[in-house]
N, CA, C and O atoms as CSV, one atom per row, in Angstrom:
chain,resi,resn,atom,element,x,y,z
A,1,UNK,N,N,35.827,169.689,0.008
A,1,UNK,CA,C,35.760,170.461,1.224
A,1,UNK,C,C,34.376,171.103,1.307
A,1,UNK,O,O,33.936,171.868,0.449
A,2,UNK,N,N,33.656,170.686,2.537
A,2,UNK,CA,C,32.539,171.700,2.441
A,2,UNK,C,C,32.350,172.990,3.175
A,2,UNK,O,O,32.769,173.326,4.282
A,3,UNK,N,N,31.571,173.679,2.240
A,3,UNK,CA,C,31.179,175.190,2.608
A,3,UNK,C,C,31.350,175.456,4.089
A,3,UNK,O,O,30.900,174.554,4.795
A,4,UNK,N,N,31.874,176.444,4.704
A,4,UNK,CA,C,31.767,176.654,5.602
A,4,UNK,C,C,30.374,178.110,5.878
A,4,UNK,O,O,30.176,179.043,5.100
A,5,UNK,N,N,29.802,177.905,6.895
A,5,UNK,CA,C,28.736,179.015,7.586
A,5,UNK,C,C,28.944,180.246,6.961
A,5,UNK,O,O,28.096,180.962,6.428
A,6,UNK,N,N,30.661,180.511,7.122
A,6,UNK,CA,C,30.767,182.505,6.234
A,6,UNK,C,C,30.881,181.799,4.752
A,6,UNK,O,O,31.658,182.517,4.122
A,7,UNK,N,N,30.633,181.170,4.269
A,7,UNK,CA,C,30.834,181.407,3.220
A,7,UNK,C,C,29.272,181.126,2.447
A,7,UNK,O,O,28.783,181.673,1.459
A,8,UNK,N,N,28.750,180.077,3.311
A,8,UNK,CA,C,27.133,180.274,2.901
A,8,UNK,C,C,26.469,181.501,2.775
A,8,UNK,O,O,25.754,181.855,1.838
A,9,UNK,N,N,26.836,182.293,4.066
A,9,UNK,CA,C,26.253,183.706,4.603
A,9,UNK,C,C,26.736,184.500,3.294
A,9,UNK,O,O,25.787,185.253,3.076
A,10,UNK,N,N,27.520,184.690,2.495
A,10,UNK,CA,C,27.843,185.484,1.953
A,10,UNK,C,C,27.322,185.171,0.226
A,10,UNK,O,O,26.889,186.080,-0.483
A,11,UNK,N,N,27.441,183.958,-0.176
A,11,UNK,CA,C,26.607,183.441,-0.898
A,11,UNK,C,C,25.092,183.982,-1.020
A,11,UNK,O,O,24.654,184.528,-2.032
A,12,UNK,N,N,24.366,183.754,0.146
A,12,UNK,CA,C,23.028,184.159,0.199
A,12,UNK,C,C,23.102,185.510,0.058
A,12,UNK,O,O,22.137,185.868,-0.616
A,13,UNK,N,N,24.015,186.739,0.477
A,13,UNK,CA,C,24.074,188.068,0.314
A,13,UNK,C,C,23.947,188.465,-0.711
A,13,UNK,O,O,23.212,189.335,-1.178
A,14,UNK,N,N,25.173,187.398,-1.399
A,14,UNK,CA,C,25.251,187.520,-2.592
A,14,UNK,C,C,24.245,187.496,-3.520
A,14,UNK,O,O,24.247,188.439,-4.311
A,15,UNK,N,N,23.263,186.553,-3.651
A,15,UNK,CA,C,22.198,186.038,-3.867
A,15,UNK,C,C,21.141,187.025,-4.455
A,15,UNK,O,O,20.551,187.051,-5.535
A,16,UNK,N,N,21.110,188.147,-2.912
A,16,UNK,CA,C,19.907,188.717,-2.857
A,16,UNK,C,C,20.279,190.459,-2.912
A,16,UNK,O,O,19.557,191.449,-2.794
A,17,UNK,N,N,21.404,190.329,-3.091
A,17,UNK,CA,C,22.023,192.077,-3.724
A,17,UNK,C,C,21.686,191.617,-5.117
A,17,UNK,O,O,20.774,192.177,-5.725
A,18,UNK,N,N,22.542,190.381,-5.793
A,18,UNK,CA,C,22.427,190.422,-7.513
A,18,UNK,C,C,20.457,190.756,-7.932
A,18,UNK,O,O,20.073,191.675,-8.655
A,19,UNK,N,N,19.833,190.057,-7.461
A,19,UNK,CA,C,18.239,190.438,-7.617
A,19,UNK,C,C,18.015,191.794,-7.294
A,19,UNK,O,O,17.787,192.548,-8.239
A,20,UNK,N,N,18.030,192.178,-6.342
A,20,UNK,CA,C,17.592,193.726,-5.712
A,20,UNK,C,C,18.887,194.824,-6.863
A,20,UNK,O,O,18.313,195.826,-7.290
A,21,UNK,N,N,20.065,194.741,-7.228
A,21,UNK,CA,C,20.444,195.205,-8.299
A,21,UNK,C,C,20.099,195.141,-9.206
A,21,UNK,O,O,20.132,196.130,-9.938
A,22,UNK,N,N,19.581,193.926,-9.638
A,22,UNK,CA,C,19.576,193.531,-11.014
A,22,UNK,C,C,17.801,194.682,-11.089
A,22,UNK,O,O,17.905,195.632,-11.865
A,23,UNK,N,N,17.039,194.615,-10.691
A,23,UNK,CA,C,15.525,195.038,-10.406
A,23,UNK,C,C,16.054,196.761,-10.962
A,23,UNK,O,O,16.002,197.145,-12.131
A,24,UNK,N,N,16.404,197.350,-10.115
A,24,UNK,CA,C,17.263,198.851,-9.726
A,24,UNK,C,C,18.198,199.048,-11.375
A,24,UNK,O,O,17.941,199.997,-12.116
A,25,UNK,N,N,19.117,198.139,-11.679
A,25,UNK,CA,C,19.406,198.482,-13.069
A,25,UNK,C,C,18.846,198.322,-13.938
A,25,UNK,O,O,19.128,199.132,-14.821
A,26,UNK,N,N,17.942,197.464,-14.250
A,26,UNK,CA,C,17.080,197.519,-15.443
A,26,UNK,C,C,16.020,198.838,-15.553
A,26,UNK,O,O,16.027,199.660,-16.469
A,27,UNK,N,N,15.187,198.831,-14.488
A,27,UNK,CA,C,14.137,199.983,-14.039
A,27,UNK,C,C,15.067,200.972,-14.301
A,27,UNK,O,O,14.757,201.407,-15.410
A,28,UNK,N,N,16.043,201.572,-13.890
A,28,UNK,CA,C,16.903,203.229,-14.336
A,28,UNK,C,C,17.213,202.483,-15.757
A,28,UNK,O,O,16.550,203.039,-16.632
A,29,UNK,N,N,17.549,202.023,-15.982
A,29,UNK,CA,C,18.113,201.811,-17.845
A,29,UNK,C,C,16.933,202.138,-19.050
A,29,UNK,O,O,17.148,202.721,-20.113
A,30,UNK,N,N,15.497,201.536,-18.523
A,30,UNK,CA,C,14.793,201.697,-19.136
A,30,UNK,C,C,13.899,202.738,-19.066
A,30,UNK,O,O,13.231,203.106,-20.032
A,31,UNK,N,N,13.828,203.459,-17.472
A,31,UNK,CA,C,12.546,203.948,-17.056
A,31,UNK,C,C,13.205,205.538,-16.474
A,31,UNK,O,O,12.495,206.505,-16.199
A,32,UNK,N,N,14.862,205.496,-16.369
A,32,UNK,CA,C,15.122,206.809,-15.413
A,32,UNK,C,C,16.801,206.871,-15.896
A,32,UNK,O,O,17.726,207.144,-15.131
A,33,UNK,N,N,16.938,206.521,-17.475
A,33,UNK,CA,C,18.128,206.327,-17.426
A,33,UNK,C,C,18.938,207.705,-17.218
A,33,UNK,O,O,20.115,207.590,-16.878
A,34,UNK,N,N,18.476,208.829,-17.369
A,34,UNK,CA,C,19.591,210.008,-16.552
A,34,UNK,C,C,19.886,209.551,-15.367
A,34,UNK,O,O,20.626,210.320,-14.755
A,35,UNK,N,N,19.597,208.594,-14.796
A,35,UNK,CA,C,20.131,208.504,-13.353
A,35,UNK,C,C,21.077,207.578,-12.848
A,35,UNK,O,O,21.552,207.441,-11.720
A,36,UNK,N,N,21.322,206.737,-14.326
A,36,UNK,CA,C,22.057,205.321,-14.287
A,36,UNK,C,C,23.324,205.566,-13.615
A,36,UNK,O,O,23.787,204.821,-12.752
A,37,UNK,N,N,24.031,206.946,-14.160
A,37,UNK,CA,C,25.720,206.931,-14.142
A,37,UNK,C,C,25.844,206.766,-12.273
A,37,UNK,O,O,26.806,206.110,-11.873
A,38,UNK,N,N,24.892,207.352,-11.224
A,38,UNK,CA,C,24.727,206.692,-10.145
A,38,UNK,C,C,25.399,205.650,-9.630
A,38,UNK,O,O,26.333,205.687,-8.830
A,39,UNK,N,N,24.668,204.330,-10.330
A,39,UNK,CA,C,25.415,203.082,-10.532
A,39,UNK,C,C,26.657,202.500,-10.211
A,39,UNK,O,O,27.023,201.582,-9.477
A,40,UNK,N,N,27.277,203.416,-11.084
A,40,UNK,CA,C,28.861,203.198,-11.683
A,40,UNK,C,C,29.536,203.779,-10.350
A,40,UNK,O,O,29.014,204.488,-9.490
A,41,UNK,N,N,30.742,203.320,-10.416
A,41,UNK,CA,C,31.534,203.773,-9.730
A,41,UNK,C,C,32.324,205.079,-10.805
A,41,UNK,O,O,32.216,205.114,-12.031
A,42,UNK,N,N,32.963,205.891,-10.102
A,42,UNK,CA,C,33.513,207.310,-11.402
A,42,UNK,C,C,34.912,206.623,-11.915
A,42,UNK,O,O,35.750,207.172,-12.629
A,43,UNK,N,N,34.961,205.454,-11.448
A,43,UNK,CA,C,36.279,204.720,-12.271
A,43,UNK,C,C,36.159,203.226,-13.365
A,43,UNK,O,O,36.956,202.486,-13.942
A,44,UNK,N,N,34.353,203.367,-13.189
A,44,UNK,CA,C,33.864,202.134,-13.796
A,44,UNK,C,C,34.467,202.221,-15.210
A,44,UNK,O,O,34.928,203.269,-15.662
A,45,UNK,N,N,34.425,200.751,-16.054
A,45,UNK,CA,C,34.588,200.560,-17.383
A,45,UNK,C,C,33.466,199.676,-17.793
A,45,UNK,O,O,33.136,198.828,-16.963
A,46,UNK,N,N,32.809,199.714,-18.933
A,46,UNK,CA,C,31.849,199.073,-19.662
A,46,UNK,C,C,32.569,198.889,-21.021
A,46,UNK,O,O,33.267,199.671,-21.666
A,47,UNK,N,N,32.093,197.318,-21.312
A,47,UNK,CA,C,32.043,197.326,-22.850
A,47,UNK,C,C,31.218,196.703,-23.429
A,47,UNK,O,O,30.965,195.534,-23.135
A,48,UNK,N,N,30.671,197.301,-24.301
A,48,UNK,CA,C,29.432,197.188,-24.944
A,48,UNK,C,C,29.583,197.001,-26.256
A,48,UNK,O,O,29.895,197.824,-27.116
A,49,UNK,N,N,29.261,195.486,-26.384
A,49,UNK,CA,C,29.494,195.064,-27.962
A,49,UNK,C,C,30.717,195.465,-28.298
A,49,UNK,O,O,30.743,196.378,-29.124
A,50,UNK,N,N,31.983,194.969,-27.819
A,50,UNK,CA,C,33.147,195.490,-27.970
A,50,UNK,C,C,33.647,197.492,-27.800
A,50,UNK,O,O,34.792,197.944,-27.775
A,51,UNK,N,N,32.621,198.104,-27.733
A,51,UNK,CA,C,33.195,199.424,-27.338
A,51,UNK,C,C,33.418,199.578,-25.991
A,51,UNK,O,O,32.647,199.111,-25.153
A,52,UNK,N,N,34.578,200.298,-25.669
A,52,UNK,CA,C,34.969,200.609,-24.620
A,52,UNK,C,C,34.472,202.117,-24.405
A,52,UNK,O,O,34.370,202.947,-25.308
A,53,UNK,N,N,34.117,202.372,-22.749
A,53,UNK,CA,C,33.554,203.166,-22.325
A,53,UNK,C,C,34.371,203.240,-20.512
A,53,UNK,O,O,34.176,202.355,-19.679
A,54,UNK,N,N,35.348,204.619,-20.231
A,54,UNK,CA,C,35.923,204.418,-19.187
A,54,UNK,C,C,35.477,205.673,-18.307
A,54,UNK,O,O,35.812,206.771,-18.752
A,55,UNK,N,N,34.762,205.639,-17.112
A,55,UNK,CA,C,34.506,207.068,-16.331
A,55,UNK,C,C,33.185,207.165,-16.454
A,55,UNK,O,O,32.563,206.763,-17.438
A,56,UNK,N,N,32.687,207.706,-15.458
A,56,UNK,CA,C,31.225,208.196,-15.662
A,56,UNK,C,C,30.861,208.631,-16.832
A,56,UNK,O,O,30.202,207.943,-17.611
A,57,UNK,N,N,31.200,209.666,-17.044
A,57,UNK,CA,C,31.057,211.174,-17.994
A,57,UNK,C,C,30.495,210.288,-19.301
A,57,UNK,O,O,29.401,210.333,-19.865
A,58,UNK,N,N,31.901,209.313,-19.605
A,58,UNK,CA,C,31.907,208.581,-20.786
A,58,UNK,C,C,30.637,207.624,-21.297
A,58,UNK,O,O,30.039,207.552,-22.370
A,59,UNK,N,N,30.480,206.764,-19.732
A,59,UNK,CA,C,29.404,206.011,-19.716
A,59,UNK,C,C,28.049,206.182,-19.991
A,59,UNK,O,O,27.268,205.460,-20.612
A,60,UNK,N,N,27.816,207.773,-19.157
A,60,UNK,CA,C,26.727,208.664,-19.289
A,60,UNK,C,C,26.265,208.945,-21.118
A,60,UNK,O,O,25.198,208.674,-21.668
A,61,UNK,N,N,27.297,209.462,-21.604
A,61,UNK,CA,C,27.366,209.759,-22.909
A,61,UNK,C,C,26.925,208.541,-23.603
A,61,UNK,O,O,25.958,208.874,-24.288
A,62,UNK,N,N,27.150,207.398,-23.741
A,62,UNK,CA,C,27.127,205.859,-24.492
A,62,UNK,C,C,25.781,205.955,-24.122
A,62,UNK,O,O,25.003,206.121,-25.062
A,63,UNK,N,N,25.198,205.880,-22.750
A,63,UNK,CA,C,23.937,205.268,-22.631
A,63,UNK,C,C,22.495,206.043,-22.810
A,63,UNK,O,O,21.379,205.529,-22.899
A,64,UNK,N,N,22.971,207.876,-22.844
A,64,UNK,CA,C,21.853,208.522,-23.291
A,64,UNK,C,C,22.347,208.454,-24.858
A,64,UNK,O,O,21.405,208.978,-25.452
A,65,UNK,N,N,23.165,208.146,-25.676
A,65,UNK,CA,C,22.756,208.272,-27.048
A,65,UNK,C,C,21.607,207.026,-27.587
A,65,UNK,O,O,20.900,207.148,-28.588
A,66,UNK,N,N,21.620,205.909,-26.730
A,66,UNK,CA,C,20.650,204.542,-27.170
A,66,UNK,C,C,18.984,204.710,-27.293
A,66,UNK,O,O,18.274,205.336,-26.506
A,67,UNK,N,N,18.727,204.276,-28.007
A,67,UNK,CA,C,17.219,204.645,-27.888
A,67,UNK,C,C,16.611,203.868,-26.872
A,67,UNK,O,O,17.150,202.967,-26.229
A,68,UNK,N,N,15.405,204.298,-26.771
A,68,UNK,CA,C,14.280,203.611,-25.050
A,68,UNK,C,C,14.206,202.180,-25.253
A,68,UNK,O,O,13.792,201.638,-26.278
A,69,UNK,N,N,14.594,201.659,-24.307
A,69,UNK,CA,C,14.109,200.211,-24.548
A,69,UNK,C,C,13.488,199.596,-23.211
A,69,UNK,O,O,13.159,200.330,-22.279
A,70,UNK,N,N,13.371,198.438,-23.176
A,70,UNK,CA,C,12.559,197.324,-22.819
A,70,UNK,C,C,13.608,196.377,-22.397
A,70,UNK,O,O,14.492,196.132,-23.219
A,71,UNK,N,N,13.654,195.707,-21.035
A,71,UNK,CA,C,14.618,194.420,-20.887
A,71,UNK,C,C,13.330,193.698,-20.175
A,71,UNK,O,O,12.282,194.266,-19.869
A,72,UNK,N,N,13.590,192.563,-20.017
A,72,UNK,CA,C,13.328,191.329,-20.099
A,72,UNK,C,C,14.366,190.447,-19.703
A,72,UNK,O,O,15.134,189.954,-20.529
A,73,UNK,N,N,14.460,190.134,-18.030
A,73,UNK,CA,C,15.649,189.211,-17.381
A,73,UNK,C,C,14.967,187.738,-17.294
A,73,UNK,O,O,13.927,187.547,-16.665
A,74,UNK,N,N,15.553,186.883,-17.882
A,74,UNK,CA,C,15.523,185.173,-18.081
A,74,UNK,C,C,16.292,184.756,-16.984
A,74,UNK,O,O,15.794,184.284,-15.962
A,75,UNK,N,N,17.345,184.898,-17.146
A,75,UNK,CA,C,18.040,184.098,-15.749
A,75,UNK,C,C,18.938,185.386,-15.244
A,75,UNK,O,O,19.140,186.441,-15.845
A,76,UNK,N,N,19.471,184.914,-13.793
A,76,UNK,CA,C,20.599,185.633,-13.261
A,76,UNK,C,C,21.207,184.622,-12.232
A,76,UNK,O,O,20.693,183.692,-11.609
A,77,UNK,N,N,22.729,185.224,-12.276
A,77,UNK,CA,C,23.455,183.783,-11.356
A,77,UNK,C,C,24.722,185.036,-10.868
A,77,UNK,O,O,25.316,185.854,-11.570
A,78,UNK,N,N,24.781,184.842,-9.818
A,78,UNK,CA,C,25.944,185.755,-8.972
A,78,UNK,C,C,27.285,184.628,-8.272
A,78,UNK,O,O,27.256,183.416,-8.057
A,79,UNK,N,N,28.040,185.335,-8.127
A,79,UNK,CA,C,28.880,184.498,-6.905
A,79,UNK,C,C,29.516,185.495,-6.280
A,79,UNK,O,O,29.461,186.613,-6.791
A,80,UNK,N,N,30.276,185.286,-5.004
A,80,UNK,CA,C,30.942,186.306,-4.157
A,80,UNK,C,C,32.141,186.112,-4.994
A,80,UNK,O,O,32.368,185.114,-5.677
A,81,UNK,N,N,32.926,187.213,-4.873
A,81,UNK,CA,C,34.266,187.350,-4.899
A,81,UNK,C,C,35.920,187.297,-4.264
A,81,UNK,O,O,35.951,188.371,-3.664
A,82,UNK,N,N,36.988,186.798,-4.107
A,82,UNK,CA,C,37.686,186.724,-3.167
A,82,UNK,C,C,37.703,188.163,-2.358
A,82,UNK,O,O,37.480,189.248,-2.894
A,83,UNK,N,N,38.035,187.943,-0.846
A,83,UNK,CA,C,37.752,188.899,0.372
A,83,UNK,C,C,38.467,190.028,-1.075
A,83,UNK,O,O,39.125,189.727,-2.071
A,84,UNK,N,N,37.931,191.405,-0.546
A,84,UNK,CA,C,38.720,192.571,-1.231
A,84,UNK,C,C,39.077,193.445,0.277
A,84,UNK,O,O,38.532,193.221,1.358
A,85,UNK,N,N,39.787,194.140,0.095
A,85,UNK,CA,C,41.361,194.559,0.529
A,85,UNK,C,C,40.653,195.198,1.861
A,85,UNK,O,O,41.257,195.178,2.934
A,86,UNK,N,N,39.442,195.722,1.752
A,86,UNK,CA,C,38.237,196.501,2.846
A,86,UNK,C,C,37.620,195.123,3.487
A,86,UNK,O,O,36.956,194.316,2.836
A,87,UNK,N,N,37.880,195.021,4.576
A,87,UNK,CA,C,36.961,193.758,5.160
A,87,UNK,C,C,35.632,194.428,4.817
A,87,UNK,O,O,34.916,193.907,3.962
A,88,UNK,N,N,35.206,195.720,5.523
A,88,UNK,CA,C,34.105,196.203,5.286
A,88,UNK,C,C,33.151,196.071,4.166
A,88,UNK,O,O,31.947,196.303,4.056
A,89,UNK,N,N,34.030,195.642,3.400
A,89,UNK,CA,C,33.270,195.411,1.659
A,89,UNK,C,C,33.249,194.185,1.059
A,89,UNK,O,O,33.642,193.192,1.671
A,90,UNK,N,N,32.740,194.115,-0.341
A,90,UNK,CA,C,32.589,192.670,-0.590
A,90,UNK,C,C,32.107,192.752,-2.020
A,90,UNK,O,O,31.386,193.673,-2.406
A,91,UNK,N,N,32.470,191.890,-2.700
A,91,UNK,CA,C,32.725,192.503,-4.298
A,91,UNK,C,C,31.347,190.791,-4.636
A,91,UNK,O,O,30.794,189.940,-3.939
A,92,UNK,N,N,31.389,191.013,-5.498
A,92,UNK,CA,C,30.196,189.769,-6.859
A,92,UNK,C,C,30.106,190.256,-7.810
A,92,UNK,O,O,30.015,191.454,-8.079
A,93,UNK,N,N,30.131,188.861,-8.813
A,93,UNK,CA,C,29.999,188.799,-9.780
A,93,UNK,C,C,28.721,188.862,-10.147
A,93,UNK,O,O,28.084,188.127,-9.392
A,94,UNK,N,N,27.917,189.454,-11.054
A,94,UNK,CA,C,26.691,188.880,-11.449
A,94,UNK,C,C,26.501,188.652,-13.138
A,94,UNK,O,O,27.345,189.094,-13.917
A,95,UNK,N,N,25.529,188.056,-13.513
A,95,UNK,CA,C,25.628,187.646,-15.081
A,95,UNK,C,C,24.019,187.426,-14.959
A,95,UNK,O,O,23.481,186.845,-14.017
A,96,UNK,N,N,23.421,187.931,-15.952
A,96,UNK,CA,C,22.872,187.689,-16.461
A,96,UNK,C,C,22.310,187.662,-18.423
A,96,UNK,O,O,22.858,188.103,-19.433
A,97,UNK,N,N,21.079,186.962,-18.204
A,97,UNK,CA,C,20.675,186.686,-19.601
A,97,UNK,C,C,19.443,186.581,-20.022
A,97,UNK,O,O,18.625,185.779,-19.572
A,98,UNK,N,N,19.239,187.403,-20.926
A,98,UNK,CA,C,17.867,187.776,-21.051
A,98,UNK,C,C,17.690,188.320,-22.521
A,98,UNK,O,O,18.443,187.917,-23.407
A,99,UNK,N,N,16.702,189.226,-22.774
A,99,UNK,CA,C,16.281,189.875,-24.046
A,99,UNK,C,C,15.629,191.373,-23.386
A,99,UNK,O,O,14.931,191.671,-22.417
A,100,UNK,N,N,16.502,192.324,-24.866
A,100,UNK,CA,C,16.130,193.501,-24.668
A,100,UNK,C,C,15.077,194.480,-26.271
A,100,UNK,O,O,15.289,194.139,-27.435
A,101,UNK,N,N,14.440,195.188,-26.045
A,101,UNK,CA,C,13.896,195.655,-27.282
A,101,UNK,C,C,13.582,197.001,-26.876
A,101,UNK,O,O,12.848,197.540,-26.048
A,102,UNK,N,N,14.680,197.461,-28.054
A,102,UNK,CA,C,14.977,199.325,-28.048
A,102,UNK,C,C,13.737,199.626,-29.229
A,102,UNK,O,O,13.206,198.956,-30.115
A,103,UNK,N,N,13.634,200.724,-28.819
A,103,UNK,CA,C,12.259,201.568,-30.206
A,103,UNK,C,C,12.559,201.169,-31.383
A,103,UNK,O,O,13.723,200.999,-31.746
A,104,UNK,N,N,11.665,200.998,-32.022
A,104,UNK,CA,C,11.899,200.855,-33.758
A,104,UNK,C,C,12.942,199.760,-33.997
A,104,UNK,O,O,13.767,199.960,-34.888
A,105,UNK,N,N,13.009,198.160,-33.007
A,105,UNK,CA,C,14.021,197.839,-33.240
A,105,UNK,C,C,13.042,196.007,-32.703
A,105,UNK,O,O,12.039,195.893,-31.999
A,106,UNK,N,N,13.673,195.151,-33.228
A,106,UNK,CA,C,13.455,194.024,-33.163
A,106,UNK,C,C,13.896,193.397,-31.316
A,106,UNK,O,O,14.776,193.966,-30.670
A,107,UNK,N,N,13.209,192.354,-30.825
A,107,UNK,CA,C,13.788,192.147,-29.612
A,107,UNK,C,C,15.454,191.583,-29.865
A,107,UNK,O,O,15.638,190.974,-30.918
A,108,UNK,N,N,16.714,191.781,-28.887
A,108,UNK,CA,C,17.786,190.690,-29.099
A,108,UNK,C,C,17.919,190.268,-27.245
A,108,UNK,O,O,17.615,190.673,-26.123
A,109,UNK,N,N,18.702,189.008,-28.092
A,109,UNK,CA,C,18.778,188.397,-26.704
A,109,UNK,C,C,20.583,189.052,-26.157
A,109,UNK,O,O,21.465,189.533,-26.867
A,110,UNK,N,N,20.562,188.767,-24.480
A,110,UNK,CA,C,21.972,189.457,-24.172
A,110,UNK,C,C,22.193,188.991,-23.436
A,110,UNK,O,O,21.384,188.386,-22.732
A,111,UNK,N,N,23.903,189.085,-23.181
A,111,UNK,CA,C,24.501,188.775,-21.643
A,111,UNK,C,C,24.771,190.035,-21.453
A,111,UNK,O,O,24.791,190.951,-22.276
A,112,UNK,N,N,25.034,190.046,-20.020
A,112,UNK,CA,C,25.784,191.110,-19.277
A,112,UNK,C,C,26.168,190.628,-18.058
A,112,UNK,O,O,25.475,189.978,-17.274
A,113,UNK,N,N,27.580,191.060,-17.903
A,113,UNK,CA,C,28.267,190.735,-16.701
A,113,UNK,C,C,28.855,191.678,-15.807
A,113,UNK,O,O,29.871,192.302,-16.113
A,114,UNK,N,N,28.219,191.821,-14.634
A,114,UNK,CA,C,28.326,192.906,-13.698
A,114,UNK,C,C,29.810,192.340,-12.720
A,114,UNK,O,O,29.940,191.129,-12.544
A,115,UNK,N,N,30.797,193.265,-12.171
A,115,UNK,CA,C,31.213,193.138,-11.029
A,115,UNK,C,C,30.887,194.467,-10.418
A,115,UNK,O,O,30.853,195.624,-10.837
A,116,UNK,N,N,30.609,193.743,-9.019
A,116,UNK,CA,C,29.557,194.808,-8.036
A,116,UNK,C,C,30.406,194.835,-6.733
A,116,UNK,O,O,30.855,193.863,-6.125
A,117,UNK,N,N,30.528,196.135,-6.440
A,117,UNK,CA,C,31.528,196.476,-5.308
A,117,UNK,C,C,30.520,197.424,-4.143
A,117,UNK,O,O,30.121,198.569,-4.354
A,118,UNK,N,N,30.175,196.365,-2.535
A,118,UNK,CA,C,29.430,196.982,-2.033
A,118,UNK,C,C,30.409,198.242,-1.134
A,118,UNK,O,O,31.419,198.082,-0.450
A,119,UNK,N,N,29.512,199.719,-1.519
A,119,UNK,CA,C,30.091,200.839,-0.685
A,119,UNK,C,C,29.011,201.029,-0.060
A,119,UNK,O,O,27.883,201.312,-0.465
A,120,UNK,N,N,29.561,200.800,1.292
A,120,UNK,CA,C,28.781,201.075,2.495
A,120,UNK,C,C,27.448,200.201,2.593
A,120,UNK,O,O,27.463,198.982,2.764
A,121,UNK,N,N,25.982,201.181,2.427
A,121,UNK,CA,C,24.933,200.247,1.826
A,121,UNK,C,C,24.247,199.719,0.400
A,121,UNK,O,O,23.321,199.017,-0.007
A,122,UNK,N,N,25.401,200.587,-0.096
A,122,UNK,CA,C,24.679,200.521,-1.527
A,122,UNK,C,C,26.072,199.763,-2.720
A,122,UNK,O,O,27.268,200.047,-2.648
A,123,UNK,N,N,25.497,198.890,-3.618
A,123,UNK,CA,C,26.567,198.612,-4.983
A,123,UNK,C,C,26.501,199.248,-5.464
A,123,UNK,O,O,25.544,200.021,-5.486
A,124,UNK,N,N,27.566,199.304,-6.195
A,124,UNK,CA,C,27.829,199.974,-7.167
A,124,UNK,C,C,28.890,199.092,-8.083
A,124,UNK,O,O,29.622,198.203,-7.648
A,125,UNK,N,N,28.784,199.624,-9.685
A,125,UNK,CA,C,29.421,198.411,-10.275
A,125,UNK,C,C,30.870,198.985,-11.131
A,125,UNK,O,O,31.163,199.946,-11.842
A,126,UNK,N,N,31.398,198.031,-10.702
A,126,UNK,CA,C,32.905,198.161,-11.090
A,126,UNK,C,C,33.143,198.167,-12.411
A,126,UNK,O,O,33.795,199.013,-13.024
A,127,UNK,N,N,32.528,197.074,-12.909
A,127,UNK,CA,C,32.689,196.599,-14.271
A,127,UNK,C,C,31.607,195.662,-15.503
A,127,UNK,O,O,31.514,194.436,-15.560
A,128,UNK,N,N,30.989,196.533,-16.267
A,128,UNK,CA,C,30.178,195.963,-16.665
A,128,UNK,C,C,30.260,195.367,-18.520
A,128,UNK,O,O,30.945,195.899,-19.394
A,129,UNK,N,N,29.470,194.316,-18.670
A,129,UNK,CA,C,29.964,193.967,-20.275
A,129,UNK,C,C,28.759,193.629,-20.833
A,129,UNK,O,O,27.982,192.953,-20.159
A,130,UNK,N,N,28.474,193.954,-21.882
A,130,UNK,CA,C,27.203,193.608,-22.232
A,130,UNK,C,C,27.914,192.817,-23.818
A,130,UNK,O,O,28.980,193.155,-24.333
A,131,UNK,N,N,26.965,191.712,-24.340
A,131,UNK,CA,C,27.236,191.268,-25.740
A,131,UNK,C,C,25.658,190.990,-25.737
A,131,UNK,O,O,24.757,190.565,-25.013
A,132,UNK,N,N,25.913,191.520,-27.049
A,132,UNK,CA,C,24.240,191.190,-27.739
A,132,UNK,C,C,24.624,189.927,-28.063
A,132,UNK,O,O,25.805,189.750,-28.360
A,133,UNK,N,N,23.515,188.592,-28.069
A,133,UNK,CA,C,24.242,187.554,-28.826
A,133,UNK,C,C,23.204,187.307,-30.633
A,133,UNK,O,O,22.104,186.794,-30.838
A,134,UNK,N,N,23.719,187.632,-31.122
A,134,UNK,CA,C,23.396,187.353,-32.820
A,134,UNK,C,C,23.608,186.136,-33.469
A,134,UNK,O,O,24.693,185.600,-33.696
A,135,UNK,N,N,22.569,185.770,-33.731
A,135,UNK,CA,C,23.068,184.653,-34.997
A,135,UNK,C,C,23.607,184.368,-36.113
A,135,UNK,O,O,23.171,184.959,-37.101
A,136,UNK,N,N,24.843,183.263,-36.304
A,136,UNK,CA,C,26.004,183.570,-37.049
A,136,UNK,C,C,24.672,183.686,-38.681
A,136,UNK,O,O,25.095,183.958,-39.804
């Protein structure tokens, strides 16, 4: 079956929120991270290297204890999400993969997988996962 017009249109949205996010989260993570919890929605969950992290407050706490680092995005790939319950809104996936290097610390390479829930004009992310990937 091929694509239909709304679903291209939303694709390309898709497209060009995951970049213009992806830009906006790295820059506050590395450069303004008091400002990250922003981001999140106040019901977001992260897990990070298997820790769980639920609520702002929580999130806030996890990400000012990390030391300063450095990212470095290699690829990124988004897709839309089925309609959500707000016509007005519109949810994506995003993933990316890249390499990060915190102070006093060797570069590692990472995934992270965003779901991004647009409110109003701005995302904000529902759900985020990060895995460092290590060699066995």
């Amino acid at each position: 079956m091929a694509p239909t017009e709304d679903h291209k249109a939303k694709v390309e949205q898709a497209c060009q929120a995951a970049e213009e996010f992806s830009k906006l989260y790295y820059e506050h993570f590395d450069k303004k991270r008091h400002l990250i919890r922003k981001l999140y929605l106040d019901t977001s969950a992260v897990v990070w290297n298997g820790n769980v992290c639920n609520g702002g407050e929580a999130i806030s706490n996890h990400f000012d204890a990390l030391p300063a680092s450095e990212h470095t995005i290699n690829s990124l790939d988004t897709q839309p999400l089925i309609e959500p319950l707000n016509p007005n809104e519109m949810a994506i996936a995003v993933s990316v993969f890249g390499t990060v290097k915190y102070q006093n610390n060797k570069n590692k390479a990472f995934t992270q997988n965003f779901t991004l829930s647009s409110q109003g004009t701005v995302w904000k992310i529902v759900s985020d996962v990060l895995r460092f990937l290590e060699k066995p």
